[in-house]
C-alpha positions as CSV (number, residue, x, y, z in Angstrom):
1,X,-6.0,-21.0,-15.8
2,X,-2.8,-20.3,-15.7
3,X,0.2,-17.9,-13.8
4,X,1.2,-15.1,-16.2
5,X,3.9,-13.6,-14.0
6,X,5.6,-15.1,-11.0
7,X,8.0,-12.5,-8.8
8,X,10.0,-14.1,-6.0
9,X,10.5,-12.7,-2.6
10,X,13.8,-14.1,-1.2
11,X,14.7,-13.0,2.2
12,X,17.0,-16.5,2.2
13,X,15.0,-17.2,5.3
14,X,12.5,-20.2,4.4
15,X,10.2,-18.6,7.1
16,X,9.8,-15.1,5.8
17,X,10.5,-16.5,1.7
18,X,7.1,-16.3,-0.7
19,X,6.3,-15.7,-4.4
20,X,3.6,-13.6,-5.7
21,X,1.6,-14.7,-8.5
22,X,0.4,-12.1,-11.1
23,X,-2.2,-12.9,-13.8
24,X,-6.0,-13.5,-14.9
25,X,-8.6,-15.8,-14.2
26,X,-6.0,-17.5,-11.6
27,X,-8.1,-16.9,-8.1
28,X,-7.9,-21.5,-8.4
29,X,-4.3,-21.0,-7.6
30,X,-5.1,-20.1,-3.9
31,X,-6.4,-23.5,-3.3
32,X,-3.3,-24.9,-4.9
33,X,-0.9,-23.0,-3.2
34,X,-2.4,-23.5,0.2
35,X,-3.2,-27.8,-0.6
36,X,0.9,-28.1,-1.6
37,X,2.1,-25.6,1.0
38,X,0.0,-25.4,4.1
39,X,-1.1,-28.2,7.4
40,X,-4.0,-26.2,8.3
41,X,-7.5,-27.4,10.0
42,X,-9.2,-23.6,10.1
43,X,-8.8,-21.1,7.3
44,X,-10.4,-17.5,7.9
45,X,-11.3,-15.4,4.9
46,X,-11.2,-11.7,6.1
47,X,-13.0,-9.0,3.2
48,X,-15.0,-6.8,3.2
49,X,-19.2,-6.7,2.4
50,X,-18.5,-5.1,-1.1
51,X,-15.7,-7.9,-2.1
52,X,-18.1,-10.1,-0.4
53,X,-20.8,-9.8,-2.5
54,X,-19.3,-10.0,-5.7
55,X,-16.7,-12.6,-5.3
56,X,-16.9,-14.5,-1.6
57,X,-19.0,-17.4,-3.5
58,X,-16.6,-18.0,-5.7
59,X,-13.7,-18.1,-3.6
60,X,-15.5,-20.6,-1.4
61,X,-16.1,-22.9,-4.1
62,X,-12.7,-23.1,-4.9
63,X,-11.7,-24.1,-1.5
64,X,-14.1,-26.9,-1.1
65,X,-11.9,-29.3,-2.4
66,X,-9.7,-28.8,0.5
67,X,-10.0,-30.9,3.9
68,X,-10.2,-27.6,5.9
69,X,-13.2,-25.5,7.3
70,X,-13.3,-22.1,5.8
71,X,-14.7,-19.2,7.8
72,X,-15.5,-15.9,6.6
73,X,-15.5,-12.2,8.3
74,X,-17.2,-9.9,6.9
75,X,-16.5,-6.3,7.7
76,X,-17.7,-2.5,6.7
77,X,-15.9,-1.3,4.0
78,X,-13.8,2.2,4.8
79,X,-11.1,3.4,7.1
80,X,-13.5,3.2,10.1
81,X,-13.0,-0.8,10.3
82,X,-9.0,-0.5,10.1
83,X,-9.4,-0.2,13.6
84,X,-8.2,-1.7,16.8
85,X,-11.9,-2.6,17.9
86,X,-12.5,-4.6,14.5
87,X,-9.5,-6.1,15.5
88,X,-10.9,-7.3,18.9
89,X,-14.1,-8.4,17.6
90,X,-12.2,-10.9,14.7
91,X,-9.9,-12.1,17.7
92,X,-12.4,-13.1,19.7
93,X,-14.1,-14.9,16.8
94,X,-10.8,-16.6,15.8
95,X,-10.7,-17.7,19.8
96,X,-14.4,-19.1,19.6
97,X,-13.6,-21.1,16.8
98,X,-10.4,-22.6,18.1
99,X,-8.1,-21.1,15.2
100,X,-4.1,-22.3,16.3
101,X,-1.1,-21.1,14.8
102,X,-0.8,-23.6,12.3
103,X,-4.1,-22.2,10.6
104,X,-4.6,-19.6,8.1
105,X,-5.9,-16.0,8.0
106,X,-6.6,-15.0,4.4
107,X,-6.7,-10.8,3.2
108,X,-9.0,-10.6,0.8
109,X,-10.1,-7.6,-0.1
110,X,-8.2,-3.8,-1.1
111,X,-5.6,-2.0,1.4
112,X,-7.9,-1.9,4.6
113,X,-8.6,-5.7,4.7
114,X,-5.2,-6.5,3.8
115,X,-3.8,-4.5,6.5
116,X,-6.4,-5.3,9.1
117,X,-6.0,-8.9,8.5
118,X,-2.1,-8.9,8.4
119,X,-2.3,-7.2,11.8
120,X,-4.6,-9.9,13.2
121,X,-2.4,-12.5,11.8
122,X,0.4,-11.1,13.0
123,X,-0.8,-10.5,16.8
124,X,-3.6,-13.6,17.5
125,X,-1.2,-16.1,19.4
126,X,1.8,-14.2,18.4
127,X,1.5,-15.2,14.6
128,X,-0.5,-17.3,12.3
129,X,0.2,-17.8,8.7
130,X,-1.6,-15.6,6.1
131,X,-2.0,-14.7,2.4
132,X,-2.6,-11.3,0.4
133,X,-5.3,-12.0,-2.6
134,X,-5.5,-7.9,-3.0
135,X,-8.6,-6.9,-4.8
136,X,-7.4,-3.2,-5.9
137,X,-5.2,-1.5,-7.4
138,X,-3.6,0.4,-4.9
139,X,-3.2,-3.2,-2.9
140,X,-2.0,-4.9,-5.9
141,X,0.6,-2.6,-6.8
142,X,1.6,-2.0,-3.1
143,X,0.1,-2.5,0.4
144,X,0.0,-6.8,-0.7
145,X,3.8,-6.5,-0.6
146,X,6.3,-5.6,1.5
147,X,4.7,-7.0,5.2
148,X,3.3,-3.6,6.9
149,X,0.4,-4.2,8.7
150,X,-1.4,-1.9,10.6
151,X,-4.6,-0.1,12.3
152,X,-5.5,3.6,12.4
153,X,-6.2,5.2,15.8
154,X,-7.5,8.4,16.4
155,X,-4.4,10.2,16.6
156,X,-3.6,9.2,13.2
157,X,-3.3,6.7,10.5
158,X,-1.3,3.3,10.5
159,X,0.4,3.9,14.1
160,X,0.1,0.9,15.7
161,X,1.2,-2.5,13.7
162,X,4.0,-4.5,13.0
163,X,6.1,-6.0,10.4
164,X,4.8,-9.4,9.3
165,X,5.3,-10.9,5.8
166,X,2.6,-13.1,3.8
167,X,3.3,-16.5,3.2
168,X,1.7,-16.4,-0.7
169,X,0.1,-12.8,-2.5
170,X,-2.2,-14.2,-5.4
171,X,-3.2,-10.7,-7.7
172,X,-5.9,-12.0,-10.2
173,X,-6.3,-8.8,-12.6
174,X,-10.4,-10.1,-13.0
175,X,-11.1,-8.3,-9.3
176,X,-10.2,-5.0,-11.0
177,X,-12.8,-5.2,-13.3
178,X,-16.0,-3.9,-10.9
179,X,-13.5,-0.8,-9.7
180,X,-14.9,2.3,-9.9
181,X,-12.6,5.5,-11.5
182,X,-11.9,6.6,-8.1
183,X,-10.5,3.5,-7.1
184,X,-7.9,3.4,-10.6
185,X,-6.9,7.1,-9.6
186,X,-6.1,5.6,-6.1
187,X,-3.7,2.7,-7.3
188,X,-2.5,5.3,-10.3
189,X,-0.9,7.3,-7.5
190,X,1.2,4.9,-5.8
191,X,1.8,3.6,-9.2
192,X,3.2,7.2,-10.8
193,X,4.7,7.3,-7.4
194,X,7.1,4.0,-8.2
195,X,7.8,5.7,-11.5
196,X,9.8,8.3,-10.1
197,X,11.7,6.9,-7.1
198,X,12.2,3.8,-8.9
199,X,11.9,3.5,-12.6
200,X,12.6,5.5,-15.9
201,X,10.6,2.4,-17.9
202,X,7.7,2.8,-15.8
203,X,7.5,6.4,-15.9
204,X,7.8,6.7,-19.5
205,X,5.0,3.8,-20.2
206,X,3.0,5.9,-17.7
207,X,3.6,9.3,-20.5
208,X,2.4,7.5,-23.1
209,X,-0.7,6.1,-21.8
210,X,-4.3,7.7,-20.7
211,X,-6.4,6.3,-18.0
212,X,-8.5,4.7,-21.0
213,X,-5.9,2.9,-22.6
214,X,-3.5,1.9,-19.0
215,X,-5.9,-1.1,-18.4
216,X,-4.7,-2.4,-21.3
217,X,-1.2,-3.0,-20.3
218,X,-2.0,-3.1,-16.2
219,X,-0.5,-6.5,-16.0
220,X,3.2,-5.6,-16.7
221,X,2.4,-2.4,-14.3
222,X,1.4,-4.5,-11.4
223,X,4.7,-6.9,-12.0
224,X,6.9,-3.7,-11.9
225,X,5.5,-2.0,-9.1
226,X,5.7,-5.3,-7.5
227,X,9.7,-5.7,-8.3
228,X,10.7,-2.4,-7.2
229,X,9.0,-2.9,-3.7
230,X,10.5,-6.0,-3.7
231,X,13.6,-5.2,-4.2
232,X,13.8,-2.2,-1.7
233,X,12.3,-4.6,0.9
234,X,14.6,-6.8,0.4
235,X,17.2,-4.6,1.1
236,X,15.8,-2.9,4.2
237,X,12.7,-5.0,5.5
238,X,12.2,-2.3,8.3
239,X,12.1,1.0,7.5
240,X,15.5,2.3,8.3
241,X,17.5,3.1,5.2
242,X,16.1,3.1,1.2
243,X,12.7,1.5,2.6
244,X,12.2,5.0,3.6
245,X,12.3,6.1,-0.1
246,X,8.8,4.3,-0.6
247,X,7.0,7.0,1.3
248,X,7.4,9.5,-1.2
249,X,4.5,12.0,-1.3
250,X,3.7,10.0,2.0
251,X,4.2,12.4,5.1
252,X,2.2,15.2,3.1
253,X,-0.4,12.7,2.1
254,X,-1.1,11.7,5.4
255,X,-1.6,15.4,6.8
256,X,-4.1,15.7,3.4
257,X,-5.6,12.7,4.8
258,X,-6.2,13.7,8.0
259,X,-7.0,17.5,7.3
260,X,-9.6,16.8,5.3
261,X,-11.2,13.6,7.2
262,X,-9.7,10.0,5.8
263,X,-12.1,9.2,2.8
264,X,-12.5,12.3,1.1
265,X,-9.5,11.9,-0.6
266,X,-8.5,8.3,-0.9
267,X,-5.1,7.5,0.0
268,X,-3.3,7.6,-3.4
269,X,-5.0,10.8,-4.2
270,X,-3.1,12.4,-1.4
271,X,-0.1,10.6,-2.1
272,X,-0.5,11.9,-5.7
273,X,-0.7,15.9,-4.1
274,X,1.7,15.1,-2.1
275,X,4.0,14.5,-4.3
276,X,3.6,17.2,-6.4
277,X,4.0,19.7,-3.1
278,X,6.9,18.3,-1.7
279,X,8.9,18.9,-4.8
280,X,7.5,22.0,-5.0
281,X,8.6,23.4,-1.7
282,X,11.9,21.5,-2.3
283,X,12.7,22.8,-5.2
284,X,11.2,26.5,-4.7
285,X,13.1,26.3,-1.3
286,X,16.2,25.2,-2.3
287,X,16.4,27.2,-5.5
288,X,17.3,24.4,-7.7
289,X,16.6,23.8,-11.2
290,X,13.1,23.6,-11.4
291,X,12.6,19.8,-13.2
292,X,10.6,17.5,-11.5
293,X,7.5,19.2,-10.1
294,X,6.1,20.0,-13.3
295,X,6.5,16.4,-14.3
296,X,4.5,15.3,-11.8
297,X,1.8,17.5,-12.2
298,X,1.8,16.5,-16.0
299,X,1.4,13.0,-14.8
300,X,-1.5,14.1,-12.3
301,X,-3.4,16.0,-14.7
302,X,-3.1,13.2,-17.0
303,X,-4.3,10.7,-15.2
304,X,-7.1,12.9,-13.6
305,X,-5.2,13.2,-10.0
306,X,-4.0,17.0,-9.9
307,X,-6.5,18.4,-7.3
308,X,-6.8,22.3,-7.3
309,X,-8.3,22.5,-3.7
310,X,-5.6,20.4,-2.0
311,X,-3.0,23.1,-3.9
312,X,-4.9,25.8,-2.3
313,X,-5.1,25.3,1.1
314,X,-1.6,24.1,1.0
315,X,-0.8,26.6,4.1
316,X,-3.7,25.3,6.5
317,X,-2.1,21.1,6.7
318,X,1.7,21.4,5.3
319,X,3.3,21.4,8.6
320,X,0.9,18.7,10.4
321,X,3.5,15.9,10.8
322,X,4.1,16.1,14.1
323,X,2.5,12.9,15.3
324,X,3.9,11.1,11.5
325,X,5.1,7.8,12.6
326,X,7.8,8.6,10.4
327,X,9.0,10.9,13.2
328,X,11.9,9.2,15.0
329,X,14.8,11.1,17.4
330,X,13.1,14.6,16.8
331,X,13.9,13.8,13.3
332,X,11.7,13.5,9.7
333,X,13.2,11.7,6.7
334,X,12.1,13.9,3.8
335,X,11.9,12.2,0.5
336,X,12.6,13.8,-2.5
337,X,13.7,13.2,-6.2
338,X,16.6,14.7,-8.2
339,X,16.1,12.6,-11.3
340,X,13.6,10.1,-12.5
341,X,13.8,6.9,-11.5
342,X,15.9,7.6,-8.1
343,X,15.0,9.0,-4.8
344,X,17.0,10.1,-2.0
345,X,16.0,10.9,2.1
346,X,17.0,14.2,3.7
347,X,16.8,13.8,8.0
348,X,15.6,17.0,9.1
349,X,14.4,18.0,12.7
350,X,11.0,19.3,12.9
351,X,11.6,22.9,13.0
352,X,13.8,22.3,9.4
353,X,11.1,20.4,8.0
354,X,8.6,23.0,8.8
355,X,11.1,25.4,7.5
356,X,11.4,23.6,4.9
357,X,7.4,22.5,3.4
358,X,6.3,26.6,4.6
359,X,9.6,27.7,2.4
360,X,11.5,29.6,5.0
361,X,14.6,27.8,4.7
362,X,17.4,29.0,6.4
363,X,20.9,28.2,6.0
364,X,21.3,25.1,8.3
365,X,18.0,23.5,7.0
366,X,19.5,21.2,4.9
């Protein structure tokens, strides 16, 4: 055993401060982390019955060497558990077994479980500790880091949560091993996604590799992704300013989402087409120098992630961002990308943005 890759999350605030660990074969270092780190009595693993059944056991086994009791949740995999009743039904567990604030909530599982657990955390008595062991791709590479949490209601996705940072992410590269293709494709998205607001290294490893080959050299992907999240975080831990840049391909990926019912296109597949249609309309729109939107569909249809049917019915979701969170003062931040490796946020009302994504722009659109 043994930490390939260590990426430190400095906030300079000892309360809010924590390191992820990148590597193989390393799920052991939980327990470590957790004996040096941690005064807990209760530790609750939250995951989901897939995760469950192939790696609960082991995680368990680890952890016996601690003086703590270890409780597990199990819930139903899917969107359908990120949800404010699953929520209720894990407080109310957490309350029958007497779990305090100086006790532990552990995410283990992909995106849902790690943002359904951080939202528990964050919420039961105000805020206990907890810890990101992401089990996918698209959580290794993004929704571990960073400290959104969240819960979908039916009005749309990720609108109630907070911001609440882990104390410790362990990635262990052995849970990607049982992931089927569509869960790669999911994680490739936000992955392609970070090479173009963030990094011209990233984006050219991504040209010269196939979906065959990428597992090959996922490790140093995951430990980029997880740097350039980091450092934007670090710089605006709320949303306000370049955070804003990390929802590239987001606001059109949502409305994907939604249109079509959340799980028939997973949530870097929209991101993916999302992408690819917001620098469309931008750059049909705004008459600039077509560059960047055949890039990305390269990318896409590389990597198996350019999806014909989402192109076509472009028209029938494109201005369903109403009821985005994203949406603050009458105002949309638009993200878009002028050059590899760097993104930038136009403000627009909602009738510009509509404008805009339909490509009607008038003058005063942007």
């Amino acid at each position: 055993m043994g930490i390939l890759k260590t990426v430190d999350v400095t906030f300079g605030d000892k309360s809010k401060d924590y390191v992820i660990d990148i590597g193989e074969n390393i799920t052991r270092q939980v327990t470590d982390y957790i004996r040096n780190n941690l005064s807990c009595e209760r530790i609750m693993i939250i995951t989901d019955k897939t995760v469950a059944g192939l790696y609960l056991d082991e995680l368990k086994n680890h952890m016996k060497t601690l003086d703590t009791h270890v409780f597990s949740y199990e819930i139903e995999p899917g969107e359908s558990s990120k949800s404010l009743e699953v929520a209720g039904q894990i407080y109310s567990f957490l309350a029958k077994e007497s779990f305090s604030r100086s006790d532990v909530i552990l995410a283990f599982g992909g995106g849902v479980v790690g943002d359904l657990a951080g939202y528990v955390a964050a919420t039961y008595k105000r805020g206990i500790p907890f810890i990101q062991m992401p089990t996918t791709l698209l959580s290794q590479v993004d929704s571990s880091v960073g400290g959104k949490v969240a819960v979908n209601i039916p009005e749309g996705k990720n609108l109630v949560g907070a911001f609440y940072q882990p104390r410790y992410v362990l990635i262990d590269k052995k849970y990607l091993g049982t992931l089927e293709k569509d869960q790669w494709l999911d994680g490739l998205g936000e992955i392609i996604k970070y090479g173009f607001i963030g990094s011209t290294s990233l984006y050219e490893l991504l040209q010269v590799n196939t979906l065959a080959s990428i597992k090959d050299t996922i490790l140093d992907i995951i430990e980029a992704c997880c740097k350039i999240k980091r450092d934007v975080v670090l710089e605006d831990e709320f949303d306000t300013g370049l955070r804003m840049t990390l929802n590239f391909g987001h606001t059109l990926g949502h409305a994907i989402e939604k249109h079509y019912g959340f799980g028939v296109y997973s949530h870097g597949q929209a991101v993916a087409m999302g992408m690819y249609l917001v620098m469309r309309q931008y750059e049909q729109t705004e008459k600039s120098q077509i560059i960047i939107t055949p890039k990305i569909k390269e990318l896409l249809e590389r990597y198996d992630l350019f999806k014909e049917k989402i192109e076509d019915d472009y028209m029938s979701y494109c201005t369903d961002i109403l009821n985005d969170k994203k949406v603050m003062n009458g105002q949309i931040h638009i993200i878009v990308v002028d050059k590899i490796g760097q993104a930038k946020s136009y403000p627009l009302t909602i009738p510009q943005a509509k404008s805009l994504l339909q490509g009607t722009r008038t003058e005063e659109a942007l």
